[in-house]
C-alpha positions as CSV (number, residue, x, y, z in Angstrom):
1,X,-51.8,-20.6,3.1
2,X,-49.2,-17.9,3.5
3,X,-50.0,-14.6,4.9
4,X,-49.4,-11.7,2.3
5,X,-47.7,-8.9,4.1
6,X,-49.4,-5.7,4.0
7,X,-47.5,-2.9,2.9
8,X,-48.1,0.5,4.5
9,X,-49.7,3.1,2.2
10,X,-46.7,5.7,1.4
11,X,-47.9,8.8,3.2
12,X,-46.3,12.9,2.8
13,X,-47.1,15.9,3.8
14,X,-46.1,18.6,1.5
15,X,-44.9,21.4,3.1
16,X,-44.8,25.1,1.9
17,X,-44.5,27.9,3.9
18,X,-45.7,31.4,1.7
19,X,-46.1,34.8,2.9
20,X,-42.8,34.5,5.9
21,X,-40.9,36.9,7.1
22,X,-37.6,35.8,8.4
23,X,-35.5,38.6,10.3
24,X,-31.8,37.6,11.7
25,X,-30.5,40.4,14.3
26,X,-27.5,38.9,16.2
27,X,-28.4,35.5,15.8
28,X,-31.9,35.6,17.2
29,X,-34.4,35.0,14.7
30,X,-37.6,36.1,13.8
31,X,-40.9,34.6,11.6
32,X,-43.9,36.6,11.1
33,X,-46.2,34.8,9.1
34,X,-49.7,36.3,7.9
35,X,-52.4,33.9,7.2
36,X,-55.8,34.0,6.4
37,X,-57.5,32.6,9.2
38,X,-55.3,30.1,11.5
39,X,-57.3,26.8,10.2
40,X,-55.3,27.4,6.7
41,X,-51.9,26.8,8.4
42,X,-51.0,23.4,7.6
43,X,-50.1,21.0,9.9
44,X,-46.5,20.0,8.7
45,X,-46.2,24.1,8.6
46,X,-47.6,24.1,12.3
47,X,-45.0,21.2,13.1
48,X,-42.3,23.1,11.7
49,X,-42.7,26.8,12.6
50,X,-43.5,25.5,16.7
51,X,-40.0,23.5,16.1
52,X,-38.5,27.0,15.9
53,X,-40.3,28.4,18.4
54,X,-39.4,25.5,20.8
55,X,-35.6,26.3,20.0
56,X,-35.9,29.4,21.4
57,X,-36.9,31.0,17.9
58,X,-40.1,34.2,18.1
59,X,-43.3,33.1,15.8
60,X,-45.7,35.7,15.2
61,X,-48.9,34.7,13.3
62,X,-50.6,37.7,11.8
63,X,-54.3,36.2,11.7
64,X,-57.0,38.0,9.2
65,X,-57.1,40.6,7.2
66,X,-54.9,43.7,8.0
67,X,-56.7,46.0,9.9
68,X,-57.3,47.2,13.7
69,X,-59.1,43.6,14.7
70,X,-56.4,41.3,13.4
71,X,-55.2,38.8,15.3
72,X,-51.9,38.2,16.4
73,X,-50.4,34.9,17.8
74,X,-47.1,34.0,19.4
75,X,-46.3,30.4,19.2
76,X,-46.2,28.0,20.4
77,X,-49.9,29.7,21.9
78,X,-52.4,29.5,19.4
79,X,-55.3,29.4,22.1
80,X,-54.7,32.9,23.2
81,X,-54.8,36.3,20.5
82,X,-53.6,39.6,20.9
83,X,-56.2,41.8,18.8
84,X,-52.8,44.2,17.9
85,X,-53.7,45.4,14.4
86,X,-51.1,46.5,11.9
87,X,-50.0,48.9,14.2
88,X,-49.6,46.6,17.4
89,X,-48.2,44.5,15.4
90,X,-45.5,46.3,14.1
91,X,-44.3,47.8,17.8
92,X,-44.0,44.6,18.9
93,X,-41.6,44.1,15.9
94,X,-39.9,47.2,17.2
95,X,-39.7,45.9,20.4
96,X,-38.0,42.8,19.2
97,X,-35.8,44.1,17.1
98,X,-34.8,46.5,20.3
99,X,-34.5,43.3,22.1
100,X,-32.7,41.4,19.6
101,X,-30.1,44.1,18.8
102,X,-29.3,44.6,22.7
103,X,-28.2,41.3,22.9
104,X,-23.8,40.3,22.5
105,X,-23.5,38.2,19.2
């Protein structure tokens, strides 16, 4: 009897990155995603926004709602928050952008 071969299911991950924020200042990039609560980010979004990160890229994850005890992440570090708030938040933006305008193009 001849073996049949098996043919590995077809497997995909969709991926679909909504509610990001892409900044370009002198060729350093920035991604501020906001989500919900960190177990919504999907893994081929994980996959991808820690590939930037890795390549020298800045990830901020705004976890929560908006408010004073939202949760802020810089990847590739998802085990450690910053409790910033909006307004934490949005000076480390400034600081970045500071940073990231400083720099020779």
């Amino acid at each position: 009897m001849l073996a049949t071969p098996v043919q590995p299911a077809p497997s995909f991950e969709e991926l679909t990155i909504d509610d990001l924020l892409v900044v370009d200042v002198n060729g350093r990039y920035l991604y501020v995603k906001e989500v919900g609560d960190l177990g919504r980010l999907g893994a081929a979004e994980r996959r991808t926004l820690e590939t930037l990160a890795k390549h020298g890229d800045t990830i901020f994850l705004a976890v929560g709602q908006p408010g004073p005890a939202q949760l802020s992440y810089r990847l590739p570090d998802t085990e450690n928050a910053v409790a910033l708030g909006q307004d934490g938040l949005q000076g480390v933006i400034e600081q970045w952008f500071a940073w990231a305008a400083s720099a020779e193009s």
